[in-house]
DRENPAZA-767335 format. One record per residue (C-alpha): residue number from 1; x, y, z. Coordinates in steps of 0.2 Angstrom, whole numbers, plus 5000, padded with zeros to 4 digits. Example, Ala and Ser with C-alpha at 12.3 -4.5 7.8 and 13.67 -1.06 7.14 Angstrom:
<sites>
+-----+------+------+------+
: pos :    u :    v :    w :
+-----+------+------+------+
:   1 : 5062 : 4978 : 5039 :
:   2 : 5068 : 4995 : 5036 :
+-----+------+------+------+
</sites>
This chain:
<sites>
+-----+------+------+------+
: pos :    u :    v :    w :
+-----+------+------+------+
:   1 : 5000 : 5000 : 5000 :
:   2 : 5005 : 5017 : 4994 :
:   3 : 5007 : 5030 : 5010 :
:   4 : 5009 : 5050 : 5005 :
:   5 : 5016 : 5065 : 5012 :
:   6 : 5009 : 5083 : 5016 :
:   7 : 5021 : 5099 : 5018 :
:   8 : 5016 : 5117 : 5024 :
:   9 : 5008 : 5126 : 5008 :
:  10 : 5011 : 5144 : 5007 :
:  11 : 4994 : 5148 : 4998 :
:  12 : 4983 : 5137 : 4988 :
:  13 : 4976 : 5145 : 4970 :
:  14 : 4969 : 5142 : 4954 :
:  15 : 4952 : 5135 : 4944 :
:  16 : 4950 : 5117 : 4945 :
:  17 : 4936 : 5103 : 4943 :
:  18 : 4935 : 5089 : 4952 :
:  19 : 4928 : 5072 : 4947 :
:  20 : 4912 : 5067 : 4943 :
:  21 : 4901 : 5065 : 4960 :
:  22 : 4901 : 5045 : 4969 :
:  23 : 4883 : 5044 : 4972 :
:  24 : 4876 : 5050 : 4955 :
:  25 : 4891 : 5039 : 4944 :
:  26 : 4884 : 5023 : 4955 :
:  27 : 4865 : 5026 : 4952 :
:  28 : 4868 : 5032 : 4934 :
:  29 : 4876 : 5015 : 4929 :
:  30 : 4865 : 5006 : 4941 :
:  31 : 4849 : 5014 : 4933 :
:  32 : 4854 : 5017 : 4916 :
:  33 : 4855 : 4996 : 4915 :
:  34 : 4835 : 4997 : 4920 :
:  35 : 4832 : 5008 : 4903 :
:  36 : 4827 : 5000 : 4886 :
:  37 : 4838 : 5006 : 4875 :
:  38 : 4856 : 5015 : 4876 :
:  39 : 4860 : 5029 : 4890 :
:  40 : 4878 : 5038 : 4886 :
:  41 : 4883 : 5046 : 4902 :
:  42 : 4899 : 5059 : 4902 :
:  43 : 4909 : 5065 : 4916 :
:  44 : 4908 : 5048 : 4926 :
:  45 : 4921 : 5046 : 4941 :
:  46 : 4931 : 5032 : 4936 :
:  47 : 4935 : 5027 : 4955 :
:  48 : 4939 : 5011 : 4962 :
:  49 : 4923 : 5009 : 4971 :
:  50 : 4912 : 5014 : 4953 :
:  51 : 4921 : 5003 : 4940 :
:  52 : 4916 : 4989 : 4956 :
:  53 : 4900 : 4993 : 4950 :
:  54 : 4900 : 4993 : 4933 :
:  55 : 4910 : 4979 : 4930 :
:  56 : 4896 : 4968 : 4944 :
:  57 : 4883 : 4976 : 4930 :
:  58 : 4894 : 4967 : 4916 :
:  59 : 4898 : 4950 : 4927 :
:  60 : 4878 : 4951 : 4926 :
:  61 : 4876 : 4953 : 4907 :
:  62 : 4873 : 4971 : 4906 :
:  63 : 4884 : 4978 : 4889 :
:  64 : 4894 : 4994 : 4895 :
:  65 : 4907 : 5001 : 4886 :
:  66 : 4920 : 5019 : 4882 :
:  67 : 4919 : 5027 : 4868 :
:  68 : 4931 : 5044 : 4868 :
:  69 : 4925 : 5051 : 4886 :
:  70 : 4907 : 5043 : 4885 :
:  71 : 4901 : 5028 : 4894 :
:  72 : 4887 : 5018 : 4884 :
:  73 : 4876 : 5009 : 4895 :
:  74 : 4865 : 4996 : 4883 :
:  75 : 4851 : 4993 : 4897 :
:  76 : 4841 : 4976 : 4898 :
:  77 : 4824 : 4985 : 4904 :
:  78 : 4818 : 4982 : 4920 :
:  79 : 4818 : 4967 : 4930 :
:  80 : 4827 : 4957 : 4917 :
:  81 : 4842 : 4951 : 4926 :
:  82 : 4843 : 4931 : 4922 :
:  83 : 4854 : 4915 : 4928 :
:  84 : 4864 : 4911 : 4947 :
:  85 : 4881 : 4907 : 4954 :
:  86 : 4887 : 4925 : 4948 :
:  87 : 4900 : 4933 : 4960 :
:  88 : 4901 : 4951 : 4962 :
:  89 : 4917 : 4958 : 4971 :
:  90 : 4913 : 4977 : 4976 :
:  91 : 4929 : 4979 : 4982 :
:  92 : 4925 : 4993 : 4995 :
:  93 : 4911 : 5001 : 4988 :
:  94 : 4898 : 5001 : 5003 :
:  95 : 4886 : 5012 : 4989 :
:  96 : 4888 : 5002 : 4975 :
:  97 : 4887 : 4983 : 4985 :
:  98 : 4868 : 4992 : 4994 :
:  99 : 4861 : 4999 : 4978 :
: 100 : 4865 : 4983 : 4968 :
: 101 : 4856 : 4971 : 4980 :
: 102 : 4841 : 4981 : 4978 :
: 103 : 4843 : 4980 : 4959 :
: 104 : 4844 : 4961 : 4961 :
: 105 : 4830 : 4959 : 4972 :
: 106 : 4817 : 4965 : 4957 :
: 107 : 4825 : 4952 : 4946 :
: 108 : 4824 : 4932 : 4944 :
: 109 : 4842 : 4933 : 4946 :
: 110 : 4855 : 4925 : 4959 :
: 111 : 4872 : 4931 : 4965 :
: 112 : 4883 : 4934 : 4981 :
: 113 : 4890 : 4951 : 4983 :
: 114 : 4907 : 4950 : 4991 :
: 115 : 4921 : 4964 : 4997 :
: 116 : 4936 : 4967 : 5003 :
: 117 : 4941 : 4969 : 5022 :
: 118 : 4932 : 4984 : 5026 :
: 119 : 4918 : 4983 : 5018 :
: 120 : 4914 : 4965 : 5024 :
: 121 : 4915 : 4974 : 5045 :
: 122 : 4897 : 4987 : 5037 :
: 123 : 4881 : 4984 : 5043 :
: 124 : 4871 : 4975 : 5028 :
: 125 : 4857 : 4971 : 5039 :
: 126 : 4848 : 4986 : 5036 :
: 127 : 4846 : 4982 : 5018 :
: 128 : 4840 : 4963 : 5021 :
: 129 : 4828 : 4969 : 5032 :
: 130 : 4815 : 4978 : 5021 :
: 131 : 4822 : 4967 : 5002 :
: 132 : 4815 : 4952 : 5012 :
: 133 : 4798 : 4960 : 5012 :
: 134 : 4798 : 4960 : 4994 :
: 135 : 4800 : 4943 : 4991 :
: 136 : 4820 : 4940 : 4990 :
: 137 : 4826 : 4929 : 4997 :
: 138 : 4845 : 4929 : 5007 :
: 139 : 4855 : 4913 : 5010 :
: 140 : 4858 : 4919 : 5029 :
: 141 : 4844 : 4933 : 5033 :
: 142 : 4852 : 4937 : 5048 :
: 143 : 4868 : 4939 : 5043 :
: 144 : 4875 : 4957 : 5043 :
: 145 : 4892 : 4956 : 5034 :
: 146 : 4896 : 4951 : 5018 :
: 147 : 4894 : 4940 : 5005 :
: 148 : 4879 : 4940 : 5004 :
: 149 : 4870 : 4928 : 4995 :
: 150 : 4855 : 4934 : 4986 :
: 151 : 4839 : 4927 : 4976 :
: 152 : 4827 : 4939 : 4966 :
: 153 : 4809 : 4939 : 4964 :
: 154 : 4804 : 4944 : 4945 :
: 155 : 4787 : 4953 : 4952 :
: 156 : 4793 : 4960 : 4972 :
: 157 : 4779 : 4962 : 4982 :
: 158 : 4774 : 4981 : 4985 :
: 159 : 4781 : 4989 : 5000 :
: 160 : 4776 : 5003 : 5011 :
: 161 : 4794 : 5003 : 5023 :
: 162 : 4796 : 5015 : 5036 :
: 163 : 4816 : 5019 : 5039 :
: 164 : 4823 : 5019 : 5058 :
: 165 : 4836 : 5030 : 5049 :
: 166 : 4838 : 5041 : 5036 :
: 167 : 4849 : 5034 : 5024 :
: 168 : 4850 : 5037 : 5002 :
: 169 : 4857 : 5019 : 5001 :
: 170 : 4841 : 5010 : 5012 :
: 171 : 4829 : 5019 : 5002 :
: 172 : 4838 : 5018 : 4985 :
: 173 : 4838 : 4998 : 4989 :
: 174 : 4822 : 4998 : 4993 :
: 175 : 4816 : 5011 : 4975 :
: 176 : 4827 : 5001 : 4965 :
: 177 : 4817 : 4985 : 4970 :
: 178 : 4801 : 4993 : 4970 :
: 179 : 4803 : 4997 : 4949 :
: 180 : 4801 : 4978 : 4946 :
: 181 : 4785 : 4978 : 4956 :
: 182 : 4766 : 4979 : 4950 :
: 183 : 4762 : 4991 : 4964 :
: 184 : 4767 : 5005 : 4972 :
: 185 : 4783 : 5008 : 4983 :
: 186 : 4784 : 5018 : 4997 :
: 187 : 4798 : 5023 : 5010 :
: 188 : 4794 : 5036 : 5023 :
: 189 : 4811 : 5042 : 5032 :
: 190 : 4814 : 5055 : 5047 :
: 191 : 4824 : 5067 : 5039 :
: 192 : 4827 : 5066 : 5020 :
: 193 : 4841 : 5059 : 5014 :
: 194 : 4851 : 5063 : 5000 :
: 195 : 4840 : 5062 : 4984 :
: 196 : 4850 : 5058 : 4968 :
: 197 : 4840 : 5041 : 4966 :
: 198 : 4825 : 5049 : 4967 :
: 199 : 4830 : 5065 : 4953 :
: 200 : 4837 : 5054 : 4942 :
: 201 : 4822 : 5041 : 4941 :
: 202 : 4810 : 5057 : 4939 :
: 203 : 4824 : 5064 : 4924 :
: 204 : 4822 : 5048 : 4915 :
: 205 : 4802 : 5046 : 4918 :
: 206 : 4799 : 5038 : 4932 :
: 207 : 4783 : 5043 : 4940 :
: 208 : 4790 : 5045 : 4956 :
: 209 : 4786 : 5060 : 4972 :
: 210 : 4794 : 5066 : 4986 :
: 211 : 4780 : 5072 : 5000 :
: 212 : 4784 : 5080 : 5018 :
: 213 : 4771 : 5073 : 5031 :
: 214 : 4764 : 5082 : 5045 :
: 215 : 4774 : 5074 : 5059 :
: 216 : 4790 : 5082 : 5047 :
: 217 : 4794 : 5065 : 5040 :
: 218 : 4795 : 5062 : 5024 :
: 219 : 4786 : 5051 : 5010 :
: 220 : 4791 : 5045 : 4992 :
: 221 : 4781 : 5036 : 4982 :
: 222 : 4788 : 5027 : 4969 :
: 223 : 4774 : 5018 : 4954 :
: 224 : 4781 : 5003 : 4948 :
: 225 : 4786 : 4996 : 4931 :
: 226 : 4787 : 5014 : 4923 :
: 227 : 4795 : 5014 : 4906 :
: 228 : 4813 : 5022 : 4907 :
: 229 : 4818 : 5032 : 4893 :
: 230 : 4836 : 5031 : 4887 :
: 231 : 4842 : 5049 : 4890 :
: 232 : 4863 : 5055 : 4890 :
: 233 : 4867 : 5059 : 4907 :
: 234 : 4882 : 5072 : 4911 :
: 235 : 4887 : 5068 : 4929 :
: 236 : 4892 : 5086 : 4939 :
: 237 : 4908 : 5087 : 4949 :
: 238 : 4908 : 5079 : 4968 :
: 239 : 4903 : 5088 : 4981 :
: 240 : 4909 : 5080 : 4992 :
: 241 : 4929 : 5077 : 4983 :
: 242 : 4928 : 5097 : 4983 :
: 243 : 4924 : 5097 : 5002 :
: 244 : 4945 : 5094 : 5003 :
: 245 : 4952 : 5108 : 4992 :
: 246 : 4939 : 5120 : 4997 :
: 247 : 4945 : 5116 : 5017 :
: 248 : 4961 : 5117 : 5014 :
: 249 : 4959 : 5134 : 5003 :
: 250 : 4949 : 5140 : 5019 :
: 251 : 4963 : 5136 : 5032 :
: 252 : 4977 : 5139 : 5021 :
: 253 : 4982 : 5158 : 5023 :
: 254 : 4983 : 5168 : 5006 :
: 255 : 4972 : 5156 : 4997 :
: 256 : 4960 : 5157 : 4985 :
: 257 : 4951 : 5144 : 4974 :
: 258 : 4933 : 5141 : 4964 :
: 259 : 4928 : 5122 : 4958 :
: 260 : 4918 : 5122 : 4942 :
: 261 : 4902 : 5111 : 4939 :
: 262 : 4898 : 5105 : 4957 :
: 263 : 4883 : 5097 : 4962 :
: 264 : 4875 : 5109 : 4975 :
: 265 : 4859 : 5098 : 4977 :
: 266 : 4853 : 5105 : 4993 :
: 267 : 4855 : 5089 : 5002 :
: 268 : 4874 : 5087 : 4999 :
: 269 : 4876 : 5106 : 5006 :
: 270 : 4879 : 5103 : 5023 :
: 271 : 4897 : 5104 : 5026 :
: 272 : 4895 : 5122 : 5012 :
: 273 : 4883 : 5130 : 5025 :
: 274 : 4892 : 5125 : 5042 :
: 275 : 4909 : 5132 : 5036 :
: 276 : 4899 : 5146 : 5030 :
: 277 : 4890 : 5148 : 5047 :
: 278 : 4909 : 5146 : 5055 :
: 279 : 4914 : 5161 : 5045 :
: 280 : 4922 : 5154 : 5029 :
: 281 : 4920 : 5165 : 5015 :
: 282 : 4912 : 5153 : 5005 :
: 283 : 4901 : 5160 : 4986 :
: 284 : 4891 : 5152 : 4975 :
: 285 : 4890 : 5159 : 4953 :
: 286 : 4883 : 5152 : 4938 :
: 287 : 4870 : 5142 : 4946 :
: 288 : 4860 : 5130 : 4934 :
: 289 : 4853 : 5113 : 4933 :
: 290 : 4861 : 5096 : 4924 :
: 291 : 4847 : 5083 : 4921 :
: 292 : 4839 : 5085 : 4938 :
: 293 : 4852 : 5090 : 4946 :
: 294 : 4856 : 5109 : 4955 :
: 295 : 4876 : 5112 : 4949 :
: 296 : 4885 : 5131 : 4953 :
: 297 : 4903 : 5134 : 4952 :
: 298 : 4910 : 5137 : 4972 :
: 299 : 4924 : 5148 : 4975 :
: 300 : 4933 : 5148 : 4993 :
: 301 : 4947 : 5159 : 5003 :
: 302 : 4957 : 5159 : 5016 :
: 303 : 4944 : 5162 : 5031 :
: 304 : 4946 : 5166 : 5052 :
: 305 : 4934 : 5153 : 5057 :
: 306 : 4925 : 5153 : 5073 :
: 307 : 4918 : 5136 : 5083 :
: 308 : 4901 : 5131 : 5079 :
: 309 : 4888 : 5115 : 5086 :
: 310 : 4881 : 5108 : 5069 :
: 311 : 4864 : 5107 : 5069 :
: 312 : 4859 : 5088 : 5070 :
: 313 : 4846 : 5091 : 5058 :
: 314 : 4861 : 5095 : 5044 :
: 315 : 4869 : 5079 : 5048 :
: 316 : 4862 : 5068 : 5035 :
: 317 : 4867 : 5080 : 5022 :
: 318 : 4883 : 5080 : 5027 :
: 319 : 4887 : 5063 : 5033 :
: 320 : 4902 : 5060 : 5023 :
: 321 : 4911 : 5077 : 5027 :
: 322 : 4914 : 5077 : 5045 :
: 323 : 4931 : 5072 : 5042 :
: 324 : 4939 : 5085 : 5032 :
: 325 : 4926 : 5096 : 5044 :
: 326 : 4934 : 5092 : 5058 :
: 327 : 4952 : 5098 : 5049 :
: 328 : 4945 : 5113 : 5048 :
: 329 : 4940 : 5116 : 5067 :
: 330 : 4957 : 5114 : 5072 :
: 331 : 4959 : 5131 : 5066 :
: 332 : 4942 : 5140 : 5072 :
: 333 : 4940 : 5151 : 5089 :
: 334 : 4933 : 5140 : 5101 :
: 335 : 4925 : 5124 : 5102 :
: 336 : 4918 : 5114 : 5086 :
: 337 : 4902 : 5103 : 5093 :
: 338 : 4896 : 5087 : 5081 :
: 339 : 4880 : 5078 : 5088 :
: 340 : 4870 : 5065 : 5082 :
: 341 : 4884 : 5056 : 5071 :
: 342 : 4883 : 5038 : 5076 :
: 343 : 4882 : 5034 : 5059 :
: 344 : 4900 : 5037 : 5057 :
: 345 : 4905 : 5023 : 5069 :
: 346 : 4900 : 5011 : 5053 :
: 347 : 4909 : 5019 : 5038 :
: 348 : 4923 : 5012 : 5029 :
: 349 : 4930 : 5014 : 5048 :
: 350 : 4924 : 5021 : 5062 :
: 351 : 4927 : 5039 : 5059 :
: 352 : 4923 : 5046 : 5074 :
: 353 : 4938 : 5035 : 5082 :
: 354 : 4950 : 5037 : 5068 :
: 355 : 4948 : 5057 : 5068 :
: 356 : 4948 : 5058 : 5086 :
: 357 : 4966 : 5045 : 5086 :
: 358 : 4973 : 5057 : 5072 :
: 359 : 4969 : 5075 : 5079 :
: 360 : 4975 : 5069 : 5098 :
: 361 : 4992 : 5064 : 5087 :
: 362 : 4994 : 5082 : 5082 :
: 363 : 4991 : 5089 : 5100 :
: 364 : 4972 : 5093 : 5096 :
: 365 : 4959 : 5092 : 5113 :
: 366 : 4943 : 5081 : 5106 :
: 367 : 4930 : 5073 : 5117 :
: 368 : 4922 : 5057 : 5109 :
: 369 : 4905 : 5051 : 5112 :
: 370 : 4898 : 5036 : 5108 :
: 371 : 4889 : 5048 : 5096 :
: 372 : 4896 : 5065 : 5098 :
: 373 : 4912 : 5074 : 5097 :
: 374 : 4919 : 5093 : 5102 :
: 375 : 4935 : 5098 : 5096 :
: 376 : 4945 : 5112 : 5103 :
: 377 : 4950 : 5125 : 5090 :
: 378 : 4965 : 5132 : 5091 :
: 379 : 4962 : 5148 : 5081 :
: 380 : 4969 : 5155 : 5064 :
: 381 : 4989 : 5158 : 5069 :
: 382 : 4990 : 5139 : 5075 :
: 383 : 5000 : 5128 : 5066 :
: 384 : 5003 : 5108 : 5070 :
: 385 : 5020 : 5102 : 5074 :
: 386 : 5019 : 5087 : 5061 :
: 387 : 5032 : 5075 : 5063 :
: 388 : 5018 : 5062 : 5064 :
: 389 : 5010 : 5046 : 5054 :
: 390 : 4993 : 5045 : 5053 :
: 391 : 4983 : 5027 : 5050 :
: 392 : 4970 : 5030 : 5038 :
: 393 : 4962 : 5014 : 5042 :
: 394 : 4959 : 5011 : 5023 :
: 395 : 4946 : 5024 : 5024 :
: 396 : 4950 : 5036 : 5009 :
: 397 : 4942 : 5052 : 5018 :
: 398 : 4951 : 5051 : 5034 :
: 399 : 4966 : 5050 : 5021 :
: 400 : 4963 : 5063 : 5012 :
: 401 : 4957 : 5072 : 5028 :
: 402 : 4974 : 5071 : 5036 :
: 403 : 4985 : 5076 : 5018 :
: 404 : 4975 : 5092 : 5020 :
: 405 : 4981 : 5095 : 5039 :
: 406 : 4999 : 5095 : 5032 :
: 407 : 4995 : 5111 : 5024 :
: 408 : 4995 : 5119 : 5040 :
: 409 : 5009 : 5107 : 5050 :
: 410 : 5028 : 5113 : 5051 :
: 411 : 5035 : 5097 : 5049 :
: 412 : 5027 : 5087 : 5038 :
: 413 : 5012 : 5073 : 5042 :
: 414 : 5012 : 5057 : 5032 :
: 415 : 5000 : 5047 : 5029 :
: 416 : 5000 : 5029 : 5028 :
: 417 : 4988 : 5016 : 5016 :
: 418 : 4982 : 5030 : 5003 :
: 419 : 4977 : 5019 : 4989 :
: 420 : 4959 : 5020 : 4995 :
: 421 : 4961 : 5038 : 4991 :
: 422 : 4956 : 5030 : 4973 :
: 423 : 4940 : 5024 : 4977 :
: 424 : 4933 : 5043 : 4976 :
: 425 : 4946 : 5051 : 4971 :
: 426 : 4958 : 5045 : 4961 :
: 427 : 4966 : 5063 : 4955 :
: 428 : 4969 : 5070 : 4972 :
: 429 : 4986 : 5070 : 4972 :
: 430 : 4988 : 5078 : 4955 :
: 431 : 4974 : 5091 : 4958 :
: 432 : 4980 : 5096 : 4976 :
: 433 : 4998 : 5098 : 4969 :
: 434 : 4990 : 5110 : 4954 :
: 435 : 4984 : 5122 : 4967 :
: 436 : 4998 : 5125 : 4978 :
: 437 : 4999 : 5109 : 4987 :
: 438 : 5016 : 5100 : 4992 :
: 439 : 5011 : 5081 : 4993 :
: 440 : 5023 : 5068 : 4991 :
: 441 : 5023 : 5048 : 4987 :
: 442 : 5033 : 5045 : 5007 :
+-----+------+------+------+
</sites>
């Protein structure tokens, strides 16, 4: 395993763009194979965790292919995955592994979803639970770690399945299944998850709503067998891949950055509006939408941050960017307050540990809760010491995470296992290094 380097920046500028966003590369593969017809889709991240994907949809007789810059997806329809005994290695793609079992479960179609060290320690359960409903059937229904072996049902039973969570990858399971049914599908959550499922269904003719309900949960419907029409999707630049160069432009004196094309969907923009409510001078231009989707261009500076308690009701749309938050807080006024995070414990590691492990390293106060942390800011003038090696516990955004806080260490931090960086964001290195950046191969 690769481990990397990061040395004191001076300032970090210039325009960039970042890859194509995780979520909507994932669901435009994993959808586009449930259209008749072709779907060309441009811009898709070529990650580890989303070639996992699309190489499962070719093991299960899907035809994708490149041409130039443009993926072809040649979908099959909907429901009409066929045969058993396939093997689907998703590598560490928690997304990818979730979505597909719910893709399977509306088939007649049987196959064990496999992966690699840390992704066979996440919670599978919570997917099981409500795909049983529907009529799959699981080789070991109580199990929670993969493989997981899985039989289809070519019509699922219609669902109506209320969450305990909310969670994009329960309810994109559950949607994904409920195309393949004869009735309707319903998922009621507490807080809205992350919607990209949902858009892009509704983009390419799905009749398909999203409904708040008086006790503020919320309601999607989904009508089952729609026809999907074969429509080019162009997939906007990650959110939350430009959560790391906008942090490190914030914290980094004499900075000044924007990133193009980025996917401001409203439920992606909770680490944008709590640096913005800690100070960061954060702006939004050129705002417009891409099939379904809300894109803008986001430019960031150098910023004196203040400590803030995130609002828990802004967790879920922010889920994946506590790390690179928590980089950030280190240099805030006072204390930075995160409740109501448990679901980090059950990422590709359990973040709120290996953040807490890393920032102690470097001399920073946290207190850790079983769902909670608070890190002590040390205001704008501090700089870490460095001189230390962080585990990044194969989680590619603690990795990433830590790089950043090298900008602003004397001495530098290295970082060991970083090739999991390329599960979201294979062009970090190069990117980072463009703006101003001194990473190193340690």
């Amino acid at each position: 395993m690769n481990s990397m380097s990061s040395n004191k920046s001076s300032n970090l500028s210039g325009d960039i763009n970042v890859p194509g966003d995780k979520s909507i590369s994932h669901r435009a593969l994993i959808i586009g194979s449930l259209v008749t017809g072709k779907v060309k889709i441009k811009n898709l991240l070529e990650s580890d965790d989303v070639i996992a994907t699309l190489e499962a949809l070719k093991t299960l007789g899907i035809k994708i292919n490149k041409n130039k810059n443009i993926w072809q997806v040649f979908g099959n329809g909907i429901g009409n995955l066929h045969g058993s005994d396939y093997r689907l290695d998703m590598g560490n793609s928690g997304t990818g592994s979730r979505l597909l079992m719910g893709l399977l479960a509306g088939s007649d179609v049987e196959a064990t979803i496999l992966g690699d060290e840390s992704l066979s320690k996440r919670p599978m359960k919570r997917i099981i639970k409500p795909l049983t409903k529907t009529g799959a059937v699981f080789d070991n229904p109580s199990n929670n770690n993969l493989p997981i072996k899985i039989r289809g049902s070519k019509i699922p039973l219609p669902l109506k399945y209320i969450s305990p969570v909310a969670s994009a990858q329960i309810k994109s399971s559950i949607l994904l299944t409920g195309l393949s049914s004869t009735g309707n599908t319903t998922v009621i959550e507490p807080t809205l998850s992350r919607d990209h499922t949902e858009r892009m269904l509704k983009y390419l003719g799905a009749n398909i709503s999203t409904t708040q309900l008086p006790n503020s949960s919320w309601k999607i419907d989904l009508k089952g067998l729609p026809l999907l029409k074969p429509l080019d999707i162009e997939i906007p630049s990650d959110p939350s891949s430009a959560a790391f160069p906008i942090v490190a432009s914030i914290i980094t004196p004499n900075s000044k950055i924007k990133i193009l094309n980025v996917c401001v969907n409203d439920l992606r923009m909770g680490l944008y509006k709590s640096l913005i409510d800690m100070g960061a001078n954060i702006s939004f231009s050129n705002r417009r939408e891409l099939n379904g989707e809300p894109i803008a261009d986001i430019s960031a500076k150098y910023s004196i941050l203040k400590g803030i308690k995130i609002p828990k009701s802004r967790v879920a749309s922010m889920i994946d960017e506590f790390p690179i938050l928590s980089i950030a807080a280190i240099k805030a006024i006072g204390e930075t307050t995160m409740e109501g995070i448990e679901e980090l414990r059950f990422k590709e590691t359990d973040r709120i540990y290996s953040i807490s492990e890393g920032l102690r390293l470097v001399g920073i106060e946290t207190k850790e809760k079983k769902d909670s942390m608070v890190i002590k800011g040390m205001g704008p003038d501090y700089y870490v010491n460095g001189n230390v090696t962080i585990k990044s516990r194969l989680d590619h955004r603690i990795a990433m995470s830590f790089l950043c806080l090298g900008m602003i260490s004397e001495n530098p931090v290295k970082v060991i296992d970083t090739d999991t960086i390329n599960s979201s964001f294979p062009s970090f290195f190069e990117i980072m290094n463009k703006i101003g950046a001194n990473l190193k191969y340690a």
